[in-house]
PDB file with SEQRES, HELIX, SHEET and CRYST1 records, atoms N, CA, C and O in Angstrom:
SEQRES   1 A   88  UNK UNK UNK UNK UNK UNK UNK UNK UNK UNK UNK UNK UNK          
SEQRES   2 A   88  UNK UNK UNK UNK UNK UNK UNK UNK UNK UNK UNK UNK UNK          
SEQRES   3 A   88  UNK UNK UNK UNK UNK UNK UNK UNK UNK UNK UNK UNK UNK          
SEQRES   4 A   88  UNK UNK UNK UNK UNK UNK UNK UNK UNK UNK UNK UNK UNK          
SEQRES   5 A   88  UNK UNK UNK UNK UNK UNK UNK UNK UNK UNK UNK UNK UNK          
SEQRES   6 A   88  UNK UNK UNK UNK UNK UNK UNK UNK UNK UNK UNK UNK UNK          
SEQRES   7 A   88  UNK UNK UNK UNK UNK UNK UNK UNK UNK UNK                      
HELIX    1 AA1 UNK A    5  UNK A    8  1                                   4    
HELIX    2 AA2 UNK A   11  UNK A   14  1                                   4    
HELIX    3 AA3 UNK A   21  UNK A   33  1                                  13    
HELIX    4 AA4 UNK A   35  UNK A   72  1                                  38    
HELIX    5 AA5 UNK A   74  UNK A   76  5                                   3    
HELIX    6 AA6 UNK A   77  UNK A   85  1                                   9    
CRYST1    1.000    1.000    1.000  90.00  90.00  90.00 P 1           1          
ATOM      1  N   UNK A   1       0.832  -1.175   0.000  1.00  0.00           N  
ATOM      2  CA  UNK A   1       0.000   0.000   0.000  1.00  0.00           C  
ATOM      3  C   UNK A   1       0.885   1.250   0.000  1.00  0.00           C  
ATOM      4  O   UNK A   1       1.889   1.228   0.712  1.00  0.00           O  
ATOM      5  N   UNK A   2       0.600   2.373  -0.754  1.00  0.00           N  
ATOM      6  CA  UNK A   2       1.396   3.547  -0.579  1.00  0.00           C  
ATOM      7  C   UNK A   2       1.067   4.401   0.211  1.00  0.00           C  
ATOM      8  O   UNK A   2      -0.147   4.594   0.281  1.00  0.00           O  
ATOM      9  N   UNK A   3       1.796   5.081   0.936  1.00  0.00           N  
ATOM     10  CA  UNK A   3       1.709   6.573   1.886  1.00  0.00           C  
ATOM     11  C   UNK A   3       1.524   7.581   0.856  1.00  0.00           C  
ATOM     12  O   UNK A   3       2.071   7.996  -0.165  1.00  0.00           O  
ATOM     13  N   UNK A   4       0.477   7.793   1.606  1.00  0.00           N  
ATOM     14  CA  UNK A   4      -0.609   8.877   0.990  1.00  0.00           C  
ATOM     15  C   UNK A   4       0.713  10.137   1.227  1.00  0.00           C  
ATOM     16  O   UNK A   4       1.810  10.062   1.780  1.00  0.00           O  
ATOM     17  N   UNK A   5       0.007  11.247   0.534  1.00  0.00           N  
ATOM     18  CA  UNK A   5       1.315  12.351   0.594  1.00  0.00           C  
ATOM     19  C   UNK A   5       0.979  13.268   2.076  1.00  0.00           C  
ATOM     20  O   UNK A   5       1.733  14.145   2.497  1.00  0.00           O  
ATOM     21  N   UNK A   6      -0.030  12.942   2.594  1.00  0.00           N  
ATOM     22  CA  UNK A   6      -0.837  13.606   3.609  1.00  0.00           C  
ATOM     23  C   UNK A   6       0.146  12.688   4.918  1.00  0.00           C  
ATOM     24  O   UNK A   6       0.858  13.345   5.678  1.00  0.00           O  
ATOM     25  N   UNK A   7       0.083  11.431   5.019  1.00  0.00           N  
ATOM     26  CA  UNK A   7       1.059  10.618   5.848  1.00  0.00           C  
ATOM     27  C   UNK A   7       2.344  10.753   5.625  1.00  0.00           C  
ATOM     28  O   UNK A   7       3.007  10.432   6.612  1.00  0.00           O  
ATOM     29  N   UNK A   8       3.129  11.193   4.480  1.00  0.00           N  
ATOM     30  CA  UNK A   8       4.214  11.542   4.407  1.00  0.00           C  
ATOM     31  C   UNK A   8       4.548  12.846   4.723  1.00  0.00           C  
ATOM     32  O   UNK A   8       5.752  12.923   4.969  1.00  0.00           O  
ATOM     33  N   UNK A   9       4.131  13.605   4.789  1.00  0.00           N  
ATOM     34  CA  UNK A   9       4.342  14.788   5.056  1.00  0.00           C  
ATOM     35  C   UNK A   9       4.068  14.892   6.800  1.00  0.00           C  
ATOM     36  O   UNK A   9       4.385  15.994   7.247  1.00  0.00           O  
ATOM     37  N   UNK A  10       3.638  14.106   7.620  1.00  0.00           N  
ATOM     38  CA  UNK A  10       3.392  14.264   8.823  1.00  0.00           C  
ATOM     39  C   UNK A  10       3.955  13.125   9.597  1.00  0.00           C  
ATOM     40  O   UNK A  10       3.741  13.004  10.803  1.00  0.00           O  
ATOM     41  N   UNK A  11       4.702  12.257   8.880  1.00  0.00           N  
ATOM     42  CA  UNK A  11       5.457  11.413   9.311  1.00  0.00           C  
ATOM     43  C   UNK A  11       7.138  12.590   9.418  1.00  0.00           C  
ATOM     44  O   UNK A  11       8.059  12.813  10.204  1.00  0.00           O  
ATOM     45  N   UNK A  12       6.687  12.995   8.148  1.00  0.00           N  
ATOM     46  CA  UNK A  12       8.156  14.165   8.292  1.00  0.00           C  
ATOM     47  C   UNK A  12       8.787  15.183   9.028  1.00  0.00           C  
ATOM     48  O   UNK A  12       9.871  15.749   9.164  1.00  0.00           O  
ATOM     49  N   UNK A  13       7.026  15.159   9.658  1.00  0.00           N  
ATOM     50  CA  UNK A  13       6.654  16.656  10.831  1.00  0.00           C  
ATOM     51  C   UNK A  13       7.357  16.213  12.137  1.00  0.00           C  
ATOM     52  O   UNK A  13       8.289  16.756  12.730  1.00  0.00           O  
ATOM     53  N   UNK A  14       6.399  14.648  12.547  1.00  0.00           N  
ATOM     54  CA  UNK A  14       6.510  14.184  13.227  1.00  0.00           C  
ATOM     55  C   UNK A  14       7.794  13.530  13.830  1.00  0.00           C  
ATOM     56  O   UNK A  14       7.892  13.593  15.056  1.00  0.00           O  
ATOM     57  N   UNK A  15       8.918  12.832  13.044  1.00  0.00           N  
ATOM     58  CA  UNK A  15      10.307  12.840  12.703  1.00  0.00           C  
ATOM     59  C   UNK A  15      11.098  14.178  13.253  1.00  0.00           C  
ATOM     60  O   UNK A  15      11.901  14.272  14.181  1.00  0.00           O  
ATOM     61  N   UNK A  16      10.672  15.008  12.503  1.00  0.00           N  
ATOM     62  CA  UNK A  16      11.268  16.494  13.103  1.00  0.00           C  
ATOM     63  C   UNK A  16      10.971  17.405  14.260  1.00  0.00           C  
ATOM     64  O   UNK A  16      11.422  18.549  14.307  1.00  0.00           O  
ATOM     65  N   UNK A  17      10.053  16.780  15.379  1.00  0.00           N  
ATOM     66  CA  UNK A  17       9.707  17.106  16.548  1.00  0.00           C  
ATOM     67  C   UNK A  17       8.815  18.631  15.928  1.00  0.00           C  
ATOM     68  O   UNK A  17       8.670  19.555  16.727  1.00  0.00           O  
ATOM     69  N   UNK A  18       8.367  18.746  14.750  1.00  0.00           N  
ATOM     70  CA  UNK A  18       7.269  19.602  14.275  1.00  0.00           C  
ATOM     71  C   UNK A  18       5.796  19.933  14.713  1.00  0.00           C  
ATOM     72  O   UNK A  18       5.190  21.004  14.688  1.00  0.00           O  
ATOM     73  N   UNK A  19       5.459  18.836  15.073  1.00  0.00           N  
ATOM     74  CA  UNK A  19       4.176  18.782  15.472  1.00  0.00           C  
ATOM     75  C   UNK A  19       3.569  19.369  16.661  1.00  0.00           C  
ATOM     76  O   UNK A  19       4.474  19.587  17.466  1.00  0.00           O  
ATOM     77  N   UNK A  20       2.441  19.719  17.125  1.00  0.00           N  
ATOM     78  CA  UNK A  20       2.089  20.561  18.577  1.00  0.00           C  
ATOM     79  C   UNK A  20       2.249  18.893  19.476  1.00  0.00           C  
ATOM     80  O   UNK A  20       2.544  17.793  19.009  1.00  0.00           O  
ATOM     81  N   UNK A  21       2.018  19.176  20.461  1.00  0.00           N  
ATOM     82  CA  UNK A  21       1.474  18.341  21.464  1.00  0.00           C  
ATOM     83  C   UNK A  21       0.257  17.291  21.018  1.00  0.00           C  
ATOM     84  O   UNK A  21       0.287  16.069  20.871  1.00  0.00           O  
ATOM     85  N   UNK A  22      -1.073  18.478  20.824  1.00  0.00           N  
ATOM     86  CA  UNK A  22      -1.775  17.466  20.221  1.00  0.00           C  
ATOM     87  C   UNK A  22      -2.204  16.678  19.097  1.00  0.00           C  
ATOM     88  O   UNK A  22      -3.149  15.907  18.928  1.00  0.00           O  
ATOM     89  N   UNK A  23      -1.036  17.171  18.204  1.00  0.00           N  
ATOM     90  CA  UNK A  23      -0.331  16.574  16.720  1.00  0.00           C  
ATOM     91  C   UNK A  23       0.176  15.152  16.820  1.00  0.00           C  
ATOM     92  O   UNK A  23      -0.014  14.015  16.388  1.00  0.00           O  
ATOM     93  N   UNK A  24       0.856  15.800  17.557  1.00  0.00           N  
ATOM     94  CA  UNK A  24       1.956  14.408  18.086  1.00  0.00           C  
ATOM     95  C   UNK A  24       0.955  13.381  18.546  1.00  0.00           C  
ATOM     96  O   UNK A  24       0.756  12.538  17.672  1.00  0.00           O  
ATOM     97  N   UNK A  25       0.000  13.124  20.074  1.00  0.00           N  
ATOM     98  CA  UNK A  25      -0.431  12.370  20.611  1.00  0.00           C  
ATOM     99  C   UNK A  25      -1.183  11.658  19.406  1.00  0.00           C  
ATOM    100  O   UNK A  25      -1.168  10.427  19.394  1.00  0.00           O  
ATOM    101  N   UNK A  26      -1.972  12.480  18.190  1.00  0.00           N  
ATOM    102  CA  UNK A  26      -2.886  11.992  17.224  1.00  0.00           C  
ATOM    103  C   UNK A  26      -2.409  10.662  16.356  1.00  0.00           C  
ATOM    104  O   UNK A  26      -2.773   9.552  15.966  1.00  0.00           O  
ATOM    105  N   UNK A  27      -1.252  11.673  16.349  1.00  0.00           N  
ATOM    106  CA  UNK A  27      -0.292  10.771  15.086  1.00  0.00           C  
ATOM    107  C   UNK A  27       0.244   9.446  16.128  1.00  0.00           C  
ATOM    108  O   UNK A  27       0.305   8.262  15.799  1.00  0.00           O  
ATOM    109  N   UNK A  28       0.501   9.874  17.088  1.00  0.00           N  
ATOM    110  CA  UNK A  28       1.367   8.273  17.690  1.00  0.00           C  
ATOM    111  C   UNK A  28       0.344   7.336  18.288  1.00  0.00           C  
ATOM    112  O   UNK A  28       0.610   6.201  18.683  1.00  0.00           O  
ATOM    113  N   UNK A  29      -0.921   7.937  18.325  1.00  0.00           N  
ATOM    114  CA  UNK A  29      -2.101   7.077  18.084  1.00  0.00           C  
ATOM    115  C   UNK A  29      -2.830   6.078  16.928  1.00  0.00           C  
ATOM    116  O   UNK A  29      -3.353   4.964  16.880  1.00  0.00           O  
ATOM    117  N   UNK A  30      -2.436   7.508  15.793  1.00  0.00           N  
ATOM    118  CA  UNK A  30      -2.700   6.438  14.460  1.00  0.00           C  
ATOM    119  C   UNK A  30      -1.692   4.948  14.408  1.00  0.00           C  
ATOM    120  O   UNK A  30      -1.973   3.793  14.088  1.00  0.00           O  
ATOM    121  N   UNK A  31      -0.163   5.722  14.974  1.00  0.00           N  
ATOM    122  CA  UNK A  31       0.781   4.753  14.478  1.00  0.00           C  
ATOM    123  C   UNK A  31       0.520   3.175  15.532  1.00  0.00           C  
ATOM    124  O   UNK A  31       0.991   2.081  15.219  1.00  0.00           O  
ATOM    125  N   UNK A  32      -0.153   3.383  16.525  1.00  0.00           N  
ATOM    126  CA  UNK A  32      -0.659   2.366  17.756  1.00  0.00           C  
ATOM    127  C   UNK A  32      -1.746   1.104  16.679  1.00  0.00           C  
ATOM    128  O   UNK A  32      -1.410  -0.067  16.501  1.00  0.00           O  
ATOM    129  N   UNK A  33      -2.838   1.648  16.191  1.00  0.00           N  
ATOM    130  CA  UNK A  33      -3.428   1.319  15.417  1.00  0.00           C  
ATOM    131  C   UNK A  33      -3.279   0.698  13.675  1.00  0.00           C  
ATOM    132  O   UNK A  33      -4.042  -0.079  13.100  1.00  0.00           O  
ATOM    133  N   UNK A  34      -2.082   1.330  13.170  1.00  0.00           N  
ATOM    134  CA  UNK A  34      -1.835   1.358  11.926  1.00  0.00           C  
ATOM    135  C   UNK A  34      -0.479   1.048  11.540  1.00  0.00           C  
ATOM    136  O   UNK A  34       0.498   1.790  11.438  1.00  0.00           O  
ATOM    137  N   UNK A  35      -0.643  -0.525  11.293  1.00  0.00           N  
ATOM    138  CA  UNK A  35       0.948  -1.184  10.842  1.00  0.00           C  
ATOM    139  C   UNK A  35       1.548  -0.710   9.976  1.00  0.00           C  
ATOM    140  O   UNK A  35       2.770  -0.855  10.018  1.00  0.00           O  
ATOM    141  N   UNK A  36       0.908   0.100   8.761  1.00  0.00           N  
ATOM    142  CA  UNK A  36       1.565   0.559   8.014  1.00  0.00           C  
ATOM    143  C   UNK A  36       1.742   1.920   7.690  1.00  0.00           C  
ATOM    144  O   UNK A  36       2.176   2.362   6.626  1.00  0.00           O  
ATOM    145  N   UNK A  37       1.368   2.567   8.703  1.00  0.00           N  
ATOM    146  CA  UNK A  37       1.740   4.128   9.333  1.00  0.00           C  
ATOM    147  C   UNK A  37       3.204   4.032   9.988  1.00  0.00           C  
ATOM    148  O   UNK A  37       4.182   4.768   9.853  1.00  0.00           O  
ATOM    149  N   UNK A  38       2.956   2.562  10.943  1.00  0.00           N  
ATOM    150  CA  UNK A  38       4.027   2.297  11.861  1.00  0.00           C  
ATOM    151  C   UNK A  38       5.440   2.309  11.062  1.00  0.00           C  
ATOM    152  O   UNK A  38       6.420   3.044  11.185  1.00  0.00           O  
ATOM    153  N   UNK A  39       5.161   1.169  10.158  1.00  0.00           N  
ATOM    154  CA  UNK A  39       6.438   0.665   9.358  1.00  0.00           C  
ATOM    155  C   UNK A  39       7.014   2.041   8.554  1.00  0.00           C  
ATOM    156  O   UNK A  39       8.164   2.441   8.735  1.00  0.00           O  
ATOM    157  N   UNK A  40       6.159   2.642   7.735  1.00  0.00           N  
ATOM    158  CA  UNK A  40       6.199   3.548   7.179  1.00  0.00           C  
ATOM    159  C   UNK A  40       7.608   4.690   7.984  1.00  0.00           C  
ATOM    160  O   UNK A  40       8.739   4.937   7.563  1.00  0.00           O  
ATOM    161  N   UNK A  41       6.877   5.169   9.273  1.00  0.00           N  
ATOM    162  CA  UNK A  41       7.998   6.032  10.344  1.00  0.00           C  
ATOM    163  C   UNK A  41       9.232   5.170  10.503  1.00  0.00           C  
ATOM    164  O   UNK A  41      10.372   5.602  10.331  1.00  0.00           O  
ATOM    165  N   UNK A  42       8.939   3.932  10.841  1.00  0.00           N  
ATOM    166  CA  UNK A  42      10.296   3.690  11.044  1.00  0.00           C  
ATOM    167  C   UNK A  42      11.375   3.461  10.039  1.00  0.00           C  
ATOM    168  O   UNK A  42      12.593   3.336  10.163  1.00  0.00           O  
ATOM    169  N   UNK A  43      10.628   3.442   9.075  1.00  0.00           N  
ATOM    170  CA  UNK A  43      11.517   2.668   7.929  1.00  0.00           C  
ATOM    171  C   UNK A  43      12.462   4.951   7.406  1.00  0.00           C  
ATOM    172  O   UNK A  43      13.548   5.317   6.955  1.00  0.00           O  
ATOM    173  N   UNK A  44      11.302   5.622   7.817  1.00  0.00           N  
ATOM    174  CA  UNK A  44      11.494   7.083   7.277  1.00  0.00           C  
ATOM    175  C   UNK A  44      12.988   7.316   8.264  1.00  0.00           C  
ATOM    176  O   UNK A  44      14.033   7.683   7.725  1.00  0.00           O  
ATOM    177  N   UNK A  45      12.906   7.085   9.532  1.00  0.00           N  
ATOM    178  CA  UNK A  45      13.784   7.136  10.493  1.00  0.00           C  
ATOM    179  C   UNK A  45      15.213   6.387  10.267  1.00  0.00           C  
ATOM    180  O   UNK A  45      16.283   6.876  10.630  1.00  0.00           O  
ATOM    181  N   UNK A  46      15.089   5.260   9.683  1.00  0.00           N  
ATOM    182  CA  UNK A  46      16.442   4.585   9.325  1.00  0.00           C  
ATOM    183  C   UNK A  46      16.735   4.796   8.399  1.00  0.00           C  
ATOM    184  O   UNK A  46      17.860   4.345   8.182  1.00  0.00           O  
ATOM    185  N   UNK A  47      15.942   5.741   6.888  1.00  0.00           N  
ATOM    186  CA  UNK A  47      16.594   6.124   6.168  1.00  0.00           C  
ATOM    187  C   UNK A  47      17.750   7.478   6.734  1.00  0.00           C  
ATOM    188  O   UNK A  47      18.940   7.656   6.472  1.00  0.00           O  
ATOM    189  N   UNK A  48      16.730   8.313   7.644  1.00  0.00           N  
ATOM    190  CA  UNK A  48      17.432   9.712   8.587  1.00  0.00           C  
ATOM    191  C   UNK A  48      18.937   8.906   9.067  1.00  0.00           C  
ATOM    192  O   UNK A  48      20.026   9.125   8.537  1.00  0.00           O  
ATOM    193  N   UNK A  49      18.741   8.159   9.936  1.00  0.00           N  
ATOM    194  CA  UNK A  49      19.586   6.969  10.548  1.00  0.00           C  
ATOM    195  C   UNK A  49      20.899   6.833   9.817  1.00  0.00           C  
ATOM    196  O   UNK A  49      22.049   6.983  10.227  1.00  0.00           O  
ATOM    197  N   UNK A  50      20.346   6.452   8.417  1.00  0.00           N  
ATOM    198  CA  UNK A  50      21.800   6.130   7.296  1.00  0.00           C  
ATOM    199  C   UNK A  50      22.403   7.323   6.667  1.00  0.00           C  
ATOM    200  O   UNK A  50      23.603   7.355   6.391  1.00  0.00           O  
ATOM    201  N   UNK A  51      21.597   8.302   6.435  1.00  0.00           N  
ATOM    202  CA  UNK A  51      22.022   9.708   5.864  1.00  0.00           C  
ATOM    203  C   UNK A  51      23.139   9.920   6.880  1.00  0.00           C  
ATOM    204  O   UNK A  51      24.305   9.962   6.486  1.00  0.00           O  
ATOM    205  N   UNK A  52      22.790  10.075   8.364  1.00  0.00           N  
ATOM    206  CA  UNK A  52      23.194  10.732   9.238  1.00  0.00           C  
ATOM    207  C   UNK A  52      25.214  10.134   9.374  1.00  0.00           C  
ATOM    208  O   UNK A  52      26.227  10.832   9.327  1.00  0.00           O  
ATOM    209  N   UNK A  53      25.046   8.479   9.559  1.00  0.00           N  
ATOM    210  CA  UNK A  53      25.662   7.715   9.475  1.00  0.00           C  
ATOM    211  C   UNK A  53      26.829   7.839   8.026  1.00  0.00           C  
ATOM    212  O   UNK A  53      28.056   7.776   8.088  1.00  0.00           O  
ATOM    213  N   UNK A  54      26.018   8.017   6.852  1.00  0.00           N  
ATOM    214  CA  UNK A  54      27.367   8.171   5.710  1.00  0.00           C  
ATOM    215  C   UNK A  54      27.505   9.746   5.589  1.00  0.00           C  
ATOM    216  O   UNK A  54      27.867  10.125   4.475  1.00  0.00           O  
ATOM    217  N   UNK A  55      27.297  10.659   6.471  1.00  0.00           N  
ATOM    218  CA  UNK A  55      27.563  11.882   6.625  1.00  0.00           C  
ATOM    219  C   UNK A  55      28.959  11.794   7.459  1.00  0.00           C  
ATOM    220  O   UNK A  55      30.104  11.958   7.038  1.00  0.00           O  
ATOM    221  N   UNK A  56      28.665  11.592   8.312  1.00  0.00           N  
ATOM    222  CA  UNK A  56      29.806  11.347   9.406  1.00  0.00           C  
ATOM    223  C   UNK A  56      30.926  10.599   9.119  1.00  0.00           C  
ATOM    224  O   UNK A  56      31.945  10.800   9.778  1.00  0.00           O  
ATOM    225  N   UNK A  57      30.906   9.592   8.058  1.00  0.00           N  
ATOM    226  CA  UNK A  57      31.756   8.817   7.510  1.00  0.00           C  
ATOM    227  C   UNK A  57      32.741   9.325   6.244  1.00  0.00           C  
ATOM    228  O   UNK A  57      33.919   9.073   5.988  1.00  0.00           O  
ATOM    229  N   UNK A  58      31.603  10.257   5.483  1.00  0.00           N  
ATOM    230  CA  UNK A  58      32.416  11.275   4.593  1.00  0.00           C  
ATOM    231  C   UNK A  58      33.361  12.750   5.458  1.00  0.00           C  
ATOM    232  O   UNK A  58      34.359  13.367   5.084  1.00  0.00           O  
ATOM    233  N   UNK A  59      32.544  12.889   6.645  1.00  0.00           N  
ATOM    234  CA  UNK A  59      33.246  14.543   7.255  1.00  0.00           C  
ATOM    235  C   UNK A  59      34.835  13.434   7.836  1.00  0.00           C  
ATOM    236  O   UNK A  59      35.871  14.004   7.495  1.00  0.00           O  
ATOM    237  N   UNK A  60      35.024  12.467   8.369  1.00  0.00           N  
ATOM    238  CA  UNK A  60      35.618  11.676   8.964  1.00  0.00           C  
ATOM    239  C   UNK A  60      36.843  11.442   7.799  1.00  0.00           C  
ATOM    240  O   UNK A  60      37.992  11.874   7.895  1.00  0.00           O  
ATOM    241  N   UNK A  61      36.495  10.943   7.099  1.00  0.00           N  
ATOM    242  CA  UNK A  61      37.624  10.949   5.589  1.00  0.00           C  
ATOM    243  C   UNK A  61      37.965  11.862   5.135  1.00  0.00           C  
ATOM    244  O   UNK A  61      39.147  12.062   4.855  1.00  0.00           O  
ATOM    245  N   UNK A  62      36.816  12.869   4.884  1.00  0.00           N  
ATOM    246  CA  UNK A  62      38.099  14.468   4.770  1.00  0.00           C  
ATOM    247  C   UNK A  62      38.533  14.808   5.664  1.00  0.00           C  
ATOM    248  O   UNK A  62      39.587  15.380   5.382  1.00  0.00           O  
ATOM    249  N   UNK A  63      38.279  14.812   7.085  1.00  0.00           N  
ATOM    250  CA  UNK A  63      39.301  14.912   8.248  1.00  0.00           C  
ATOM    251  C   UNK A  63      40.614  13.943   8.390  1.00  0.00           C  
ATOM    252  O   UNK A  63      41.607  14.307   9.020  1.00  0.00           O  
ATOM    253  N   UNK A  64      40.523  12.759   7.785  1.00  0.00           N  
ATOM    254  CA  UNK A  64      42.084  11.967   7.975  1.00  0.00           C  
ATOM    255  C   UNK A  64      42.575  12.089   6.814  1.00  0.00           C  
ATOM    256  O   UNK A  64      43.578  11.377   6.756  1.00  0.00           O  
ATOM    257  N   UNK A  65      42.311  12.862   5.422  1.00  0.00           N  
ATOM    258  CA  UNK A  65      42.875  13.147   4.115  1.00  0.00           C  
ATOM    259  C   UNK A  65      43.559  14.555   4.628  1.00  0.00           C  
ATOM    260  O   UNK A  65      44.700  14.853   4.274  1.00  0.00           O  
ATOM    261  N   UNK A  66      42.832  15.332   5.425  1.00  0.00           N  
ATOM    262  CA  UNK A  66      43.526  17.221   5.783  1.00  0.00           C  
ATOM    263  C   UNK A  66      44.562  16.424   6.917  1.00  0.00           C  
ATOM    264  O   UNK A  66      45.560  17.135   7.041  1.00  0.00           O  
ATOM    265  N   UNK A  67      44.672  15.132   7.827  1.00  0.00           N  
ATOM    266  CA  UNK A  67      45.633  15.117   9.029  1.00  0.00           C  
ATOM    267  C   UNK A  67      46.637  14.677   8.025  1.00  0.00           C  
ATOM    268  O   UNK A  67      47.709  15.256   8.201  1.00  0.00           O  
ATOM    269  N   UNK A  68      46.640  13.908   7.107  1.00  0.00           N  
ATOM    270  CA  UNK A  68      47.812  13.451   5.888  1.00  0.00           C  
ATOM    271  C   UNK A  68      48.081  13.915   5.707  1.00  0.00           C  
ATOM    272  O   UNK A  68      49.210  14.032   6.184  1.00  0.00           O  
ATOM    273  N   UNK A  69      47.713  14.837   4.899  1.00  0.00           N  
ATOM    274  CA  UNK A  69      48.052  16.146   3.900  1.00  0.00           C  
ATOM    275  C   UNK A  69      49.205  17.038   4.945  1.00  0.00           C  
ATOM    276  O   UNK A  69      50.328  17.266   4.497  1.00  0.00           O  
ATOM    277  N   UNK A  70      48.887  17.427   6.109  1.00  0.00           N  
ATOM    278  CA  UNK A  70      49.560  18.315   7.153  1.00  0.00           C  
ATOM    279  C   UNK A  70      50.440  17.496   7.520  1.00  0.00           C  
ATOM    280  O   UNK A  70      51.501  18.111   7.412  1.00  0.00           O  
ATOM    281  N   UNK A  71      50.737  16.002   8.063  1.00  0.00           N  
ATOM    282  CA  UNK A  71      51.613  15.558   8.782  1.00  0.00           C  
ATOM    283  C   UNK A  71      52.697  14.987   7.719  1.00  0.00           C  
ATOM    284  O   UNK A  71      53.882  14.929   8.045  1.00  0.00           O  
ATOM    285  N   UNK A  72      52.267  14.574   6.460  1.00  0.00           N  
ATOM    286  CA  UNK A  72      53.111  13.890   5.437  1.00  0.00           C  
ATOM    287  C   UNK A  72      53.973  14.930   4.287  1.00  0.00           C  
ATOM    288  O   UNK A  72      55.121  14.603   3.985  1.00  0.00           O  
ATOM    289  N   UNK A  73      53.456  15.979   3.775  1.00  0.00           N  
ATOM    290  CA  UNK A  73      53.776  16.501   2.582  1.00  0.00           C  
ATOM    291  C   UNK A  73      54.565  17.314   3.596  1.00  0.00           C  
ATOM    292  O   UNK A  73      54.187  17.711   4.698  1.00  0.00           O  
ATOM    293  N   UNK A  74      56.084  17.527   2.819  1.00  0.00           N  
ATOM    294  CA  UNK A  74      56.977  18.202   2.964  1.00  0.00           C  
ATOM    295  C   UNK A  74      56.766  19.756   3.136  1.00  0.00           C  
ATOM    296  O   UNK A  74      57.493  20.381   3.909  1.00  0.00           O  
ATOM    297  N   UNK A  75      55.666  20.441   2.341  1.00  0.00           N  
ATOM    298  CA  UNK A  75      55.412  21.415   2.424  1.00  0.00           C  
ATOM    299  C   UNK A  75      55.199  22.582   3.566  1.00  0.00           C  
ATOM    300  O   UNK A  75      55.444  23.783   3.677  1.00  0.00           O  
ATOM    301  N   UNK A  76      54.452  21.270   4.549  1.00  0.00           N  
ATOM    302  CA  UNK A  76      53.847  21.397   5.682  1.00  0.00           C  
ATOM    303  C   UNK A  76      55.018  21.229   6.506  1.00  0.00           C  
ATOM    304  O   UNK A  76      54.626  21.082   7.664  1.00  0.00           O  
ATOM    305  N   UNK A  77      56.088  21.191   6.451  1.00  0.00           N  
ATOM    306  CA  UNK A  77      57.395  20.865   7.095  1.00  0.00           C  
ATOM    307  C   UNK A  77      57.240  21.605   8.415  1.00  0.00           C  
ATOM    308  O   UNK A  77      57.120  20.880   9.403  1.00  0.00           O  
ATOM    309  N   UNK A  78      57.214  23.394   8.675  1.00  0.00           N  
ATOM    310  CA  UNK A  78      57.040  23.988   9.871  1.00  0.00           C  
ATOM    311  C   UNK A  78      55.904  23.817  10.642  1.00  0.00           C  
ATOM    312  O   UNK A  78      55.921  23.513  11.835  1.00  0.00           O  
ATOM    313  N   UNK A  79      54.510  24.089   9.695  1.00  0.00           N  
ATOM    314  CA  UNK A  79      53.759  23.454  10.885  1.00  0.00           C  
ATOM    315  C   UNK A  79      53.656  22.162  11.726  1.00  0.00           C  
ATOM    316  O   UNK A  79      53.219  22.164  12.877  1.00  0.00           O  
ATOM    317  N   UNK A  80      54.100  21.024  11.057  1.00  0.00           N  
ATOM    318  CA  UNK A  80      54.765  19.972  11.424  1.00  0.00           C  
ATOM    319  C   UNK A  80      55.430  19.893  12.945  1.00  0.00           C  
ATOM    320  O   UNK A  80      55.063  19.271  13.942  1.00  0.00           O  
ATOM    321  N   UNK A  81      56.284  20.562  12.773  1.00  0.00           N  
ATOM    322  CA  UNK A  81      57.601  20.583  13.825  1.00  0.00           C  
ATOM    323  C   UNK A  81      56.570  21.514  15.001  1.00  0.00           C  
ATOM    324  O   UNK A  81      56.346  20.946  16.070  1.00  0.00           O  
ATOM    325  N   UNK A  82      56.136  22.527  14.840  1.00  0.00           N  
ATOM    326  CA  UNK A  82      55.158  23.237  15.720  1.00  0.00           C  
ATOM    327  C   UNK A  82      54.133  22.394  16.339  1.00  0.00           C  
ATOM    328  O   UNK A  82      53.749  22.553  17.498  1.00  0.00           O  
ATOM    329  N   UNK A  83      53.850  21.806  15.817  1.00  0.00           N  
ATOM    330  CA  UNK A  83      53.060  20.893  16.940  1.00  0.00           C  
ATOM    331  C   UNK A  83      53.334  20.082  17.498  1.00  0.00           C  
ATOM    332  O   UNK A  83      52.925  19.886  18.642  1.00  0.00           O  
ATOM    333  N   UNK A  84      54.633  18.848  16.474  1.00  0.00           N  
ATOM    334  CA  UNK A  84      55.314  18.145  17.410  1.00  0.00           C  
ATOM    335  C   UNK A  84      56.160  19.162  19.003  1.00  0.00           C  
ATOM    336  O   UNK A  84      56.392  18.555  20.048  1.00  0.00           O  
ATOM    337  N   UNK A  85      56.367  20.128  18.903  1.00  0.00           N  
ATOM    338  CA  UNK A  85      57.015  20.949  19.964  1.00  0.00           C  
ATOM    339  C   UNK A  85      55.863  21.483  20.930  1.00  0.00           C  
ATOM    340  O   UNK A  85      56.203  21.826  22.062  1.00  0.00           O  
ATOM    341  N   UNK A  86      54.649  21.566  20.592  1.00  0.00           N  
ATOM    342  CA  UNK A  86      53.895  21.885  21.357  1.00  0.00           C  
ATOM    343  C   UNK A  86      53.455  20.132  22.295  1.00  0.00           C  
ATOM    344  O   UNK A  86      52.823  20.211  23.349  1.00  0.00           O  
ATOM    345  N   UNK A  87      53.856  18.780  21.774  1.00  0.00           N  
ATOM    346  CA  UNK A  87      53.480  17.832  22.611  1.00  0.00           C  
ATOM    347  C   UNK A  87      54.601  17.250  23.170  1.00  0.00           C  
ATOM    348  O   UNK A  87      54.326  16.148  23.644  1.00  0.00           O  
ATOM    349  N   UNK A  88      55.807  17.581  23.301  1.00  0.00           N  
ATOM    350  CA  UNK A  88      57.116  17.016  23.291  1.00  0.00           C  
ATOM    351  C   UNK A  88      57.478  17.985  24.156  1.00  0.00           C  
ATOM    352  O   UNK A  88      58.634  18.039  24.573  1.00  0.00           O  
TER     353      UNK A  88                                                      
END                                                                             
């Protein structure tokens, strides 16, 4: 069955702590009642889940490509020595 664009859009709300109080209670009522409201959020959430996850994995690799770049290339020779002297 497909999510109506009306459930997607308030699964999105709802996800994003958007909703009032009595938004929220409505909706986590439907989702009590409705397996495929239910599945629907969670499945919306572990997509959030994996975004979040290969975000952090890309900022993480350009952070150990910029510690290379600074500790290996000759260029970087003084700042190099400046920090080794600041832990030494």
């Amino acid at each position: 069955m497909m999510t109506s664009y009306t459930d997607t859009q308030q699964i999105e709300r709802y996800l994003h702590r958007q909703l009032s109080t009595g938004e929220r209670l409505l909706f986590e009522a439907r989702m009590l009642t409705n397996v495929t409201l239910r599945t629907n959020v969670r499945a919306q959430q572990r997509v959030y889940d994996l975004v979040r996850l290969y975000h952090r994995k890309q900022v993480l690799q350009q952070a150990e490509a910029i510690h290379r770049q600074l500790f290996t290339d000759p260029v970087h020779a003084d700042f190099q020595q400046s920090i080794h002297q600041l832990f030494h």
